[in-house]
matplotlib code that plots the C-alpha trace (Angstrom):
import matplotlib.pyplot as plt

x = [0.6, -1.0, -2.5, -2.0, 1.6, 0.5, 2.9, 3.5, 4.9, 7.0, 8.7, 9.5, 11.2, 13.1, 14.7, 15.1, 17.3, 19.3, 19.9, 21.6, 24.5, 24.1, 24.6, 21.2, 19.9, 17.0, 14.5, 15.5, 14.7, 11.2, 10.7, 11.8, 9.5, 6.0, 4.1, 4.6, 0.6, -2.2, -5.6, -9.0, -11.5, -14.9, -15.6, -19.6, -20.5, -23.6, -23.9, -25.2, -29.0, -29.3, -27.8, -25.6, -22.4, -19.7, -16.0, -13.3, -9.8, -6.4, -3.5, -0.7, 2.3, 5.4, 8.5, 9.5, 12.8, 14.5, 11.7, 8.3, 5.9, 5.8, 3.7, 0.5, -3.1, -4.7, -8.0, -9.0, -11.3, -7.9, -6.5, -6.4, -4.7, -1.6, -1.0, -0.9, 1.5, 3.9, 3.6, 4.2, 7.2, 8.5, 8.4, 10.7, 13.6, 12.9, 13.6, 16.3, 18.0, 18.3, 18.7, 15.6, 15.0, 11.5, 10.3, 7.6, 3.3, 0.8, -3.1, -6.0, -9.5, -11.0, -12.7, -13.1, -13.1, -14.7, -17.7, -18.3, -18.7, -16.6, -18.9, -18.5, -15.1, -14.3, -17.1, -15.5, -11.8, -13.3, -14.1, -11.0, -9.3, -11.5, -10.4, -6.4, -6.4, -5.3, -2.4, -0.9, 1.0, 3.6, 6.0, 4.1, 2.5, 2.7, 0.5, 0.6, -1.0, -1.0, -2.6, -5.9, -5.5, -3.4, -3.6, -7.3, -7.8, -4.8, -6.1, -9.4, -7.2, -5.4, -8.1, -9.8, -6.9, -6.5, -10.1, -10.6, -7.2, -8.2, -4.4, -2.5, -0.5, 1.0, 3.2, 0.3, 0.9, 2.5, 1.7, -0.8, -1.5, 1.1, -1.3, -1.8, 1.8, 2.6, 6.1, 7.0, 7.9, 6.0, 3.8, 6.4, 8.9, 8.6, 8.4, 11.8, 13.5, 12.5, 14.8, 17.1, 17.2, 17.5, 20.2, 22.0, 21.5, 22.7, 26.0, 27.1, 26.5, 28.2, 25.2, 23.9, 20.9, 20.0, 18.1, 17.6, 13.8, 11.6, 8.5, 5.8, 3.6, 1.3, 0.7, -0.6, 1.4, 4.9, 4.6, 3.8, 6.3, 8.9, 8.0, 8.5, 11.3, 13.1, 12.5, 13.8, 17.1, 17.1, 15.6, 12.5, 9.5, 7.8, 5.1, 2.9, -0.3, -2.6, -5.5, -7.2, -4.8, -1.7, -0.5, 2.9, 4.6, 8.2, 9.3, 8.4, 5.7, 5.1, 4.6, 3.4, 0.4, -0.2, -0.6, -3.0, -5.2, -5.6, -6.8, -9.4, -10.4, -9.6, -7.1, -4.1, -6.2, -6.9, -4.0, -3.9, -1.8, -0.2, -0.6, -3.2, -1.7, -2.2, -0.6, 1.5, 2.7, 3.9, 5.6, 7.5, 8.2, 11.8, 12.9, 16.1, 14.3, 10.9, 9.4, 6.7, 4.9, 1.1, 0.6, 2.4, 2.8, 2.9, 5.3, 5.5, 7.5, 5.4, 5.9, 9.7, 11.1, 9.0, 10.2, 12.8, 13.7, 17.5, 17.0, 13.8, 13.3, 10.8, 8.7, 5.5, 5.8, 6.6, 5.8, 8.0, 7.5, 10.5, 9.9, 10.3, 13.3, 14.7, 14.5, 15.3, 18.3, 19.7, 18.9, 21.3, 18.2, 19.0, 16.4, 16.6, 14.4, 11.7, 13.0, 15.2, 13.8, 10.5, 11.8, 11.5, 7.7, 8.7, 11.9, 10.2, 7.4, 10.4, 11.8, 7.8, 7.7, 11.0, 9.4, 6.5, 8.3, 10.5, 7.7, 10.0, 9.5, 12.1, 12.7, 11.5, 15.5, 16.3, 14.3, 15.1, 18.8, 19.0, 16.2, 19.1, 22.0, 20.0, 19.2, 22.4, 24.3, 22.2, 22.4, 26.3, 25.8, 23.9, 26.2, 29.0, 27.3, 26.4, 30.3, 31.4, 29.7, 29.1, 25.5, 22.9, 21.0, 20.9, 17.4, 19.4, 22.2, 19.3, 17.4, 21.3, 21.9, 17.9, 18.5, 22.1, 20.3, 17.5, 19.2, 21.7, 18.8, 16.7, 20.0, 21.1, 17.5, 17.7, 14.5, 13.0, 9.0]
y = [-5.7, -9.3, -12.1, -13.9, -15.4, -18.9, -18.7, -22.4, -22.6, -19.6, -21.4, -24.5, -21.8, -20.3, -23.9, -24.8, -21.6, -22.7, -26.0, -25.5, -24.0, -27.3, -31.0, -32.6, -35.4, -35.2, -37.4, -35.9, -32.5, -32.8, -34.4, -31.1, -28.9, -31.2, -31.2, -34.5, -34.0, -31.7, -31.4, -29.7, -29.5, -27.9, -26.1, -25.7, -22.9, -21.4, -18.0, -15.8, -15.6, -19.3, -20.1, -22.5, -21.4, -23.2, -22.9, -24.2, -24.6, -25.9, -27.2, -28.4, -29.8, -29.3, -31.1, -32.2, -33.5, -30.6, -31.3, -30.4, -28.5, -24.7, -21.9, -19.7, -19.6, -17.1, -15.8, -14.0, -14.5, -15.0, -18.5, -21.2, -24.4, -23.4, -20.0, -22.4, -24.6, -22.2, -20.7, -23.9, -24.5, -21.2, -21.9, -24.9, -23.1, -19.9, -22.0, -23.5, -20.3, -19.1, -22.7, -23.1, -27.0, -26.9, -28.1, -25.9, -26.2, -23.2, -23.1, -20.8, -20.6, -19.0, -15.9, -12.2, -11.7, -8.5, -9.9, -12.0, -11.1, -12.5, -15.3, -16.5, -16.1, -18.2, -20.4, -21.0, -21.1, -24.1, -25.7, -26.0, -26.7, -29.6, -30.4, -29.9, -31.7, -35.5, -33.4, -30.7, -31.1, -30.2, -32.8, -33.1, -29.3, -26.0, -23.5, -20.1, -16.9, -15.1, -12.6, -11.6, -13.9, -13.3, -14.0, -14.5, -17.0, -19.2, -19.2, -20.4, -23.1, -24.2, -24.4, -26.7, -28.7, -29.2, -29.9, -32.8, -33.9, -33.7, -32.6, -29.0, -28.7, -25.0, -26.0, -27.1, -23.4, -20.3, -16.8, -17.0, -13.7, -14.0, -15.3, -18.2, -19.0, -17.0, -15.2, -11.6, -10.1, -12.2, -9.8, -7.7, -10.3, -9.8, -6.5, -6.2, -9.2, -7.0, -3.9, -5.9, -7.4, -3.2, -2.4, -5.5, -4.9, -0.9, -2.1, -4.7, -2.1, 1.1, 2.6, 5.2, 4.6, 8.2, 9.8, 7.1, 6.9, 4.4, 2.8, 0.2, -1.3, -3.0, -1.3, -4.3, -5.8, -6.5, -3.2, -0.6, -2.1, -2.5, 1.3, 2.3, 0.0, 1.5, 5.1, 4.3, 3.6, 7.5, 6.6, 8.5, 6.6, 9.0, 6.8, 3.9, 2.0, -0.8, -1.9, 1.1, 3.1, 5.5, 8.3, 10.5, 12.9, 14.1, 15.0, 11.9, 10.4, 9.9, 6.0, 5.3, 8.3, 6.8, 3.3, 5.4, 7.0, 3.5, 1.9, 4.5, 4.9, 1.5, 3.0, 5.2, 6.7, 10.2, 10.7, 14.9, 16.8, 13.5, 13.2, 10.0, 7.8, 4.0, 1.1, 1.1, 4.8, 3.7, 0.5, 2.3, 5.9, 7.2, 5.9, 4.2, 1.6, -0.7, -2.7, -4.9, -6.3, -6.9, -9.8, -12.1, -11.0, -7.3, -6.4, -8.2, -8.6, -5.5, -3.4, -4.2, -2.0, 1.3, 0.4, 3.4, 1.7, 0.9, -1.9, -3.8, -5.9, -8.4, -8.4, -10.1, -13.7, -13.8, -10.1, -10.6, -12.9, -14.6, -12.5, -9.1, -11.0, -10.9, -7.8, -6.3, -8.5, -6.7, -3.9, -4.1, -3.5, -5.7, -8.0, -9.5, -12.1, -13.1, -16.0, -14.6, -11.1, -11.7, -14.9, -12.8, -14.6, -18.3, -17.5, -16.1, -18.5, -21.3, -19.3, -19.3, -23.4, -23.5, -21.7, -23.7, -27.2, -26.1, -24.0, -21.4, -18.0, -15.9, -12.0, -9.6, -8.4, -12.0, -12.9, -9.2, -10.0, -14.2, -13.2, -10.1, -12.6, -15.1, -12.4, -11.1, -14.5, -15.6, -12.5, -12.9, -16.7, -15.4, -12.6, -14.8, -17.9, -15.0, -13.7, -17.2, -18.6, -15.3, -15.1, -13.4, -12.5, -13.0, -14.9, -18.0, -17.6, -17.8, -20.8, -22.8, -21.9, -23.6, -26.5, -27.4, -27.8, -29.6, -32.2, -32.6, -33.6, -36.0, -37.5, -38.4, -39.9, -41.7, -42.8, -46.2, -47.1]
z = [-8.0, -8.9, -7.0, -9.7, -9.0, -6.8, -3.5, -3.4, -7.1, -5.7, -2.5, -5.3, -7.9, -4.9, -3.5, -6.8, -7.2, -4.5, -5.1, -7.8, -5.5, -3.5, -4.3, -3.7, -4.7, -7.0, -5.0, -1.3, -3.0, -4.2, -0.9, 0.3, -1.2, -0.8, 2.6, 4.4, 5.6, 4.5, 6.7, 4.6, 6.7, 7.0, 9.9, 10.8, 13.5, 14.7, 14.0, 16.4, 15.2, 15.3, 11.7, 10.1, 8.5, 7.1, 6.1, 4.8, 6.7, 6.6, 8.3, 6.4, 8.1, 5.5, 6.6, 10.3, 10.0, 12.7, 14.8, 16.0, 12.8, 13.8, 12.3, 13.0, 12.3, 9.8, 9.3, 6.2, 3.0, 0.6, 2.3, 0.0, 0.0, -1.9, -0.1, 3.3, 1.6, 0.9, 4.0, 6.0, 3.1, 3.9, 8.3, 7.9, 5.8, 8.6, 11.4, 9.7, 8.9, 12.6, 13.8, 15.7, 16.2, 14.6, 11.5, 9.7, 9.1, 8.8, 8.9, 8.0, 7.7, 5.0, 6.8, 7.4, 11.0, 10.6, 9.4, 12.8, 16.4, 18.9, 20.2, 16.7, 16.2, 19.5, 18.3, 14.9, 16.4, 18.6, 16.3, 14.0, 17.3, 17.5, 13.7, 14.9, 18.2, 16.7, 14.8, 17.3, 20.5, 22.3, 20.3, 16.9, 15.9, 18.1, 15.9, 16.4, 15.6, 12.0, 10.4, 12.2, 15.0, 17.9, 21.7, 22.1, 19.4, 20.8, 24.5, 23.3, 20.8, 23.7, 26.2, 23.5, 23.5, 27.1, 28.0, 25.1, 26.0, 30.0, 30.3, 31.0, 27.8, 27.5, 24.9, 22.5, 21.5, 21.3, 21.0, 24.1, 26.7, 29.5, 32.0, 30.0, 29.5, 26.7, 26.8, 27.4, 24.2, 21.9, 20.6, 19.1, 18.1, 14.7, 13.9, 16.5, 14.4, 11.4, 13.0, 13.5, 10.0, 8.6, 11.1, 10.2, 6.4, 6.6, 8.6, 6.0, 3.6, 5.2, 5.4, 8.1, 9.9, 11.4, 8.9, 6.6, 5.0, 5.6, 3.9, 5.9, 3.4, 6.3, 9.8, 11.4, 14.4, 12.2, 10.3, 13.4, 15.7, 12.8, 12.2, 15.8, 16.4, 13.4, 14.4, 17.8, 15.7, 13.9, 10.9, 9.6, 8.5, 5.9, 4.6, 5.9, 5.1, 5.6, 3.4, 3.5, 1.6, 3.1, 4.4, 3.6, 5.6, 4.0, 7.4, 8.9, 10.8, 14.5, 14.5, 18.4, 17.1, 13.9, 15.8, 18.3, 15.2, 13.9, 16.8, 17.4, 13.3, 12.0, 9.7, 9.2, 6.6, 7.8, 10.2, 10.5, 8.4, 5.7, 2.0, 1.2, -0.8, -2.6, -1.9, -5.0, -4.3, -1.2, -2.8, -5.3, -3.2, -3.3, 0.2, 1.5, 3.1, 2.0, 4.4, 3.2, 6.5, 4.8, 2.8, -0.2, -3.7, -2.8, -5.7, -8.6, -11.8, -13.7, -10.2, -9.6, -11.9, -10.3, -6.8, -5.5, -2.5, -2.2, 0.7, 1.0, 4.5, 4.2, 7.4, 5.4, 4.0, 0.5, -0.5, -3.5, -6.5, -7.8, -11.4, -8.6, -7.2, -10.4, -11.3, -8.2, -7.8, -11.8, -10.3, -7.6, -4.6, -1.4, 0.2, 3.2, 2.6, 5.1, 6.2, 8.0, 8.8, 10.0, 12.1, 15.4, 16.0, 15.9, 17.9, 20.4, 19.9, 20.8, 23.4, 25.0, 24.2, 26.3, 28.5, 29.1, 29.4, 31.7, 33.7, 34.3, 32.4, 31.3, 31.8, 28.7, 28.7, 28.5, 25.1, 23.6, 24.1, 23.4, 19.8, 18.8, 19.5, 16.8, 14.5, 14.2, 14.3, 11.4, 9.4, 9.5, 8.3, 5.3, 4.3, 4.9, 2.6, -0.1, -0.1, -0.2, -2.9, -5.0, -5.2, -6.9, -3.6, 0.0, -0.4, -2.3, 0.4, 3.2, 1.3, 1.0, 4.5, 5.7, 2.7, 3.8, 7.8, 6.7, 4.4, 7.2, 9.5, 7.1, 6.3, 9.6, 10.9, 7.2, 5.4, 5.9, 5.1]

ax = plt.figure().add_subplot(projection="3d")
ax.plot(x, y, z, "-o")
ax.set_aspect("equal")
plt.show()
């Protein structure tokens, strides 16, 4: 694997790839793959012995033309400008691909979360809320959560919000604990949209479910519930891991356990009676289906030709570079891109936005049925776009199905100075 590969040159190789299936003008698509508004920022805290720290953070708002900028919040050491460019690229063609009416941004600040104490954290998360509040809102941004931040860090956000703004804004944000307004079913949206994505994927191919092996590469949030989720289906997850290392058990692993053993060790590391394994093995084991739910560039061009998978579900955002795509896509492996697989969070994150500007909230049957009626609608739209057009691969079908809706927009609002 390589970190090498920079996401953001990777979102502009993959909607170039599909816009050359699509009649676009030139200017309209470089417009189309540059972030209308970038925010760097320095964010100074007080640590909890009375020092100074400071850090850097981001907020980029990529494209707004289907409406409000939608995407989370990450902590961790790796963020970087690019990575939150592409990530706020990749938001707007996700929402386009299921038809949510959101445009698409991302943020991050460049820390471990480990290495701080709560007090800090919420300290440090106050502050870039400070940094955010002139940019978000209900009808301009609604961040989110993202890797290492979750319900906590977007109550503090949107209490932040609301007392500089003297207002009560739920909307300002999504992803919050129920109490606060956030939505039943939230917290596992993506790893269920991720399911859904497999089941979905073996049907179109003829494929039986029960019994078919499974690989998480990632057993955050996404990757545990994607493993439960899929185990509730009859298949058997044999392998999973997180950034520790992994575990393998041939005759398949008990996920809800696994998920316990973590939350008690830290890791899956360790879990009784499992093979330890790297990364990598787990990447390229012989397994019917892959599921890459950690971080991007997981499998690269070098790595693609090990992987044994025959269906790969992207639940991470951009765990393959477009060198792996290629490779892969010779090699006849299926990949449900993330775009559409892991689009369970910002449907649900809508569905909690409806939600709150309607102050009315919705059953948890209600958003597990209405987020599997999306999924499944939009996985037919991408099969049938791939069929139509013969494609190479259902990630250009997904990318002309999310172009085609976002030129339709920027076209019919038009462009004036």
């Amino acid at each position: 694997m390589s970190g090498e590969t920079n996401p953001y040159e990777s979102l502009r190789e993959q909607i170039d790839d599909a816009a050359t299936h699509l009649d676009v003008d030139d200017g309209v698509l470089e417009r189309l793959k540059s972030p209308e508004r970038m925010l760097e920022t320095n964010l100074t805290f007080e640590r909890d012995d009375g020092t100074l720290e400071t850090v850097r953070a981001y907020r980029a708002q990529f494209n707004g033309d289907r409406g409000p900028y939608k995407g989370g919040i990450r902590y961790h050491p790796n963020v970087t400008r690019d990575e939150v460019k592409a990530l706020s690229g990749w938001m707007v063609y996700k929402c386009a691909v299921v038809d949510v009416p959101y445009g698409g941004g991302k943020g991050g600040i460049a820390i471990d979360p480990a290495d701080y104490s709560a007090a800090e954290i919420e300290r440090v998360t106050r502050a870039f809320a400070t940094e955010l509040r002139p940019l978000i809102g209900p009808d301009r941004d609604v961040p989110a959560p993202d890797v290492n931040t979750g319900q906590r860090e977007m109550n503090w956000i949107k209490d932040t919000y609301e007392t500089l703004e003297n207002t009560t804004a739920p909307g300002v944000i999504t992803g919050k604990a129920p109490g606060s307004g956030g939505s039943a079913g939230r917290v596992e949206a993506t790893g269920r949209s991720t399911m859904l994505a497999a089941r979905e994927a073996f049907e179109w191919l003829d494929r039986d479910v029960d019994g078919a092996t499974v690989a998480v590469q990632g057993y955050g949030n996404a990757g545990a519930t994607a493993a439960r989720l899929v185990d509730d289906l009859g298949m058997t997850v044999v392998a999973v891991s997180d950034s520790s290392g992994g575990i393998y058990d041939p005759d398949g692993l008990d996920t809800s356990a696994v998920t316990d053993h973590k939350a008690e060790t830290g890791s899956v590391v360790g879990y009784p009676d499992t093979d330890t394994i790297t990364n990598e093995t787990l990447l390229t084991a012989d397994v019917d289906l892959l599921v890459p739910a950690a971080l991007e560039n997981a499998i690269d061009a070098d790595l693609a030709p090990e992987v044994d998978a025959d269906v790969i579900v992207e639940a991470a955002n951009g765990p393959l570079t477009p060198g792996a795509d290629d490779v892969l896509t010779e090699r006849d492996v299926v990949v449900v891109p993330d775009i559409l697989a892991n689009a369970g969070g910002v449907t649900v994150s809508y569905f909690e936005w409806v939600q709150n500007r309607q102050r009315f909230a919705w059953t948890e049957d209600r958003v597990v049925e209405t987020l599997e009626r999306i999924v499944t609608e939009a996985f037919d739209t991408l099969v049938e776009t791939y069929d139509s057009a013969s494609l190479p691969n259902l990630r250009t079908a997904a990318y002309i199905v999310g172009l085609t809706r976002v030129v339709e927009a920027y076209e019919a609002g038009g462009n004036w100075p």
